[in-house]
Wavefront OBJ file of the C-alpha trace (Angstrom):
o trace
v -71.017 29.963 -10.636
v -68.131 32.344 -10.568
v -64.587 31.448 -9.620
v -61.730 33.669 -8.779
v -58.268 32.427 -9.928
v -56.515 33.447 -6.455
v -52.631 34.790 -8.231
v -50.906 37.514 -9.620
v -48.874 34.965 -11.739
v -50.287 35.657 -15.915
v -48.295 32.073 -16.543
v -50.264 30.352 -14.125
v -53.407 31.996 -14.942
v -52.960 31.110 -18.425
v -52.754 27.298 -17.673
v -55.570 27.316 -15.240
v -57.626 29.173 -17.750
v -57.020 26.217 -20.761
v -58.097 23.189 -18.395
v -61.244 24.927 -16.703
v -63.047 27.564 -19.598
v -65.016 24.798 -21.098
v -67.221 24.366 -17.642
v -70.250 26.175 -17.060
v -68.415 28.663 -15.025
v -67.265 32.525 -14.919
v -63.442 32.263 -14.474
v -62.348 35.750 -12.691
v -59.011 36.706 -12.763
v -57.146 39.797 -10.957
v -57.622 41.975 -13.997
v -61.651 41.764 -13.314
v -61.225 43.789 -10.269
v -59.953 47.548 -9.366
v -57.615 46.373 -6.622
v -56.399 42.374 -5.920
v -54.017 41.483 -3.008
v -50.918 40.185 -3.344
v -50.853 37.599 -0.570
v -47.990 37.468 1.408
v -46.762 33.088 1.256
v -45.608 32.565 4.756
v -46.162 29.775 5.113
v -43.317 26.617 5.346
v -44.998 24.199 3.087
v -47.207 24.264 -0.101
v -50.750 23.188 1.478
v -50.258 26.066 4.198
v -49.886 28.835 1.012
v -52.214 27.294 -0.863
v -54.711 27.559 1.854
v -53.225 30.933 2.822
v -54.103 32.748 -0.771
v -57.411 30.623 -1.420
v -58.967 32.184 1.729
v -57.553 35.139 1.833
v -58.871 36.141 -2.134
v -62.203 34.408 -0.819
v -62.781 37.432 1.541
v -61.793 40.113 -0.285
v -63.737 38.884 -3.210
v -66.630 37.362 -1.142
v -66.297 34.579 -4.184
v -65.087 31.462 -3.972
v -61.672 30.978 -5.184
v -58.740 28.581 -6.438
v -55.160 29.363 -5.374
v -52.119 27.192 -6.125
v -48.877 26.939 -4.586
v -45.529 24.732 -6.585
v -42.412 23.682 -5.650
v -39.901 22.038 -7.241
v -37.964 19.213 -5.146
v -34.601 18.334 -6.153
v -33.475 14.788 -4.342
v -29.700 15.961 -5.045
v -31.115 19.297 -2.539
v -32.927 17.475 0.366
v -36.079 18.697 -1.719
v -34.834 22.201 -1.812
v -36.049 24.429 -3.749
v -39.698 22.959 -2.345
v -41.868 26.278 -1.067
v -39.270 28.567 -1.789
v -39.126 28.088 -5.320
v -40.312 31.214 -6.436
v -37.824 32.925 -4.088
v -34.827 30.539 -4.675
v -32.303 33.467 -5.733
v -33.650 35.645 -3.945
v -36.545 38.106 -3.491
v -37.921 40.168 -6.735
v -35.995 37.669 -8.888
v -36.480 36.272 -12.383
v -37.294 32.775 -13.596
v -33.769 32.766 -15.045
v -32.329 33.859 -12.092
v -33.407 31.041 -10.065
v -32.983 28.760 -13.218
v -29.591 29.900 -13.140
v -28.799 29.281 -9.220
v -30.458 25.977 -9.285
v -27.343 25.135 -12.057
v -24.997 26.186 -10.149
v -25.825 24.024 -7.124
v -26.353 21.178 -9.499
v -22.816 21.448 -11.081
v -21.308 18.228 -9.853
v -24.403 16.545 -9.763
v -24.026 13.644 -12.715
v -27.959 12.856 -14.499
v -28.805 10.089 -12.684
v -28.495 11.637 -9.484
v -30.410 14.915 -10.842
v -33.912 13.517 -10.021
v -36.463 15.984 -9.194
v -40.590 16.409 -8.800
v -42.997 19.368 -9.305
v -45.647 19.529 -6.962
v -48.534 21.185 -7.228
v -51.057 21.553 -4.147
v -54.364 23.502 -5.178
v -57.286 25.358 -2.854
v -60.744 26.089 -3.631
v -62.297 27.981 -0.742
v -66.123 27.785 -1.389
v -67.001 29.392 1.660
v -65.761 29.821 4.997
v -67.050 26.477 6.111
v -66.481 24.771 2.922
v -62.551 24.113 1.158
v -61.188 21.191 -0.839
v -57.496 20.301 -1.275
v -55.790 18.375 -4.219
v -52.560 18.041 -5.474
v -51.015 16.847 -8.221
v -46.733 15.635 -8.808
v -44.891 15.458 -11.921
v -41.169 13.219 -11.387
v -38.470 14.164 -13.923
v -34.896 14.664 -13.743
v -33.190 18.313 -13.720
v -30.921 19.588 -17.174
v -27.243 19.770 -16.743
v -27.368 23.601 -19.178
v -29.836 25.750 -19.400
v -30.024 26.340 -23.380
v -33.244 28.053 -23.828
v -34.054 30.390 -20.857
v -37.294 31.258 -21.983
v -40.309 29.705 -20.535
v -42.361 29.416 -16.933
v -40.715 28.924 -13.782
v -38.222 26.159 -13.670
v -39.593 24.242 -17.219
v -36.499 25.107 -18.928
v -34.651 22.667 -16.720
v -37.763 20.119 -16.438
v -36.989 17.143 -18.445
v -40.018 15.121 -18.500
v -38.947 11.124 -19.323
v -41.855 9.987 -20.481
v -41.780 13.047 -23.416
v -38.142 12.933 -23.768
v -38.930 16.504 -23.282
v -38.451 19.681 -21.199
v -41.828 20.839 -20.216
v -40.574 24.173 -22.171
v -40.478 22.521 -25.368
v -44.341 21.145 -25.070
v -47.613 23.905 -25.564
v -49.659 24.208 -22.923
v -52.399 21.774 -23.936
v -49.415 18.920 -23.703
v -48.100 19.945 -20.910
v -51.460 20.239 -18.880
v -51.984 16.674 -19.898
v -49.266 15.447 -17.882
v -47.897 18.403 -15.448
v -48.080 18.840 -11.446
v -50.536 21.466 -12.296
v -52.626 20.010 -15.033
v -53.111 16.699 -12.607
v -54.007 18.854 -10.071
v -56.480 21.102 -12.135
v -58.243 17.767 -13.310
v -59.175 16.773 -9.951
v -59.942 20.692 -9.471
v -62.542 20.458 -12.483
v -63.887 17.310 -11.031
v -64.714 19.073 -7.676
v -66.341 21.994 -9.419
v -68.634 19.927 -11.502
v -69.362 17.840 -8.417
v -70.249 22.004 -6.970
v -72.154 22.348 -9.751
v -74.341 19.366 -9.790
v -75.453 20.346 -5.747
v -76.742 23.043 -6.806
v -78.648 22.155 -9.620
v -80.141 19.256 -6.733
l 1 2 3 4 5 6 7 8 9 10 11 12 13 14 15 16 17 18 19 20 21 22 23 24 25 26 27 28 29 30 31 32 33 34 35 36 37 38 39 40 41 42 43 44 45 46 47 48 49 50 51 52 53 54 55 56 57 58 59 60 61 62 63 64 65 66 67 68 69 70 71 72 73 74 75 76 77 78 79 80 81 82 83 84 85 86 87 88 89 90 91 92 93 94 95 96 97 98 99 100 101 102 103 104 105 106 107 108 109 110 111 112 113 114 115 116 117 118 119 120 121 122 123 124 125 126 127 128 129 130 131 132 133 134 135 136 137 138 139 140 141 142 143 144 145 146 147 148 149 150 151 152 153 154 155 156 157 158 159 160 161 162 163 164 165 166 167 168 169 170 171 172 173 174 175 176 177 178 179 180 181 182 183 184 185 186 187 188 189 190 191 192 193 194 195 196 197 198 199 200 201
């Protein structure tokens, strides 16, 4: 079975890559083909993107294929940044840059108000008759300074409770235990091997 990992994002593809290259699968990535859209997230929530890029990288690639889409709610925000995460400060920006906004609004926020969830919703489009949806939530409370800058998205601000960690501060084999992403991605690796076993039926 081949699999297309349906993003542009090297970050994500890295963490997809960790929790799904021990199956019995060939893991394709945008760097296996001459040319690989960039698919335009209109939608106005996370399943509709999701859904957008899997099928969208399923027919140009005529492969099936697993997009994501994130967002990170903030309570103190009405849930904002939710599907505009990426975009928060703006278009073309940098993780720091929306790190960086995402402070500012939170300024007079004190901790225990600064509660805050990752969510995760993942695609597989097998065919065009034929996708599965999961998703996956991490709930953690957002930093008051943002010390480090380095590091994916918003996980420089992520403080997981449970860790008494940022998700920054953990490697990727932690964090995958435990993250929006890596929940999501087990559930994806359960609906693969259940893919798998058809087929050998």
């Amino acid at each position: 079975m081949q699999l297309v990992l349906a993003t542009n994002n090297k970050d994500k593809i890295k963490e997809m890559k960790q929790l799904l290259d021990d199956l019995p699968i060939t893991i394709m990535t945008r760097d296996d083909f001459l040319e690989f859209p960039d698919v335009e997230e209109t939608g106005t929530t996370l399943e509709e993107n999701s859904l957008l890029k899997a099928k969208a990288i399923f027919e140009f690639t005529g492969l099936p294929a697993l997009a994501d889409d994130t967002g990170l709610e903030v309570d103190a925000l009405g849930g904002a940044p939710g599907v505009y995460s990426s975009r928060y400060a703006g278009d073309d920006v940098t993780y720091a840059d929306n790190n960086r906004k995402l402070i500012k609004e939170l300024e007079d926020v004190p901790h225990e108000k600064r509660t805050a969830r990752f969510r995760c919703v993942m695609t597989i489009c097998w065919d065009e008759h034929h996708i599965d949806t999961v998703d996956g939530i991490a709930e953690g409370f957002i930093a008051e300074s943002l010390d480090k800058p380095e590091g994916f998205g918003y996980d420089p601000l992520f403080f997981y409770p449970p860790s008494q960690k940022l998700f920054s501060q953990m490697a990727i084999e932690e964090k995958n235990i435990i993250s929006h992403r890596g929940l999501a991605l087990q559930e994806v690796r359960t609906l693969i091997i259940n893919q798998l076993n058809k087929k050998a039926d």
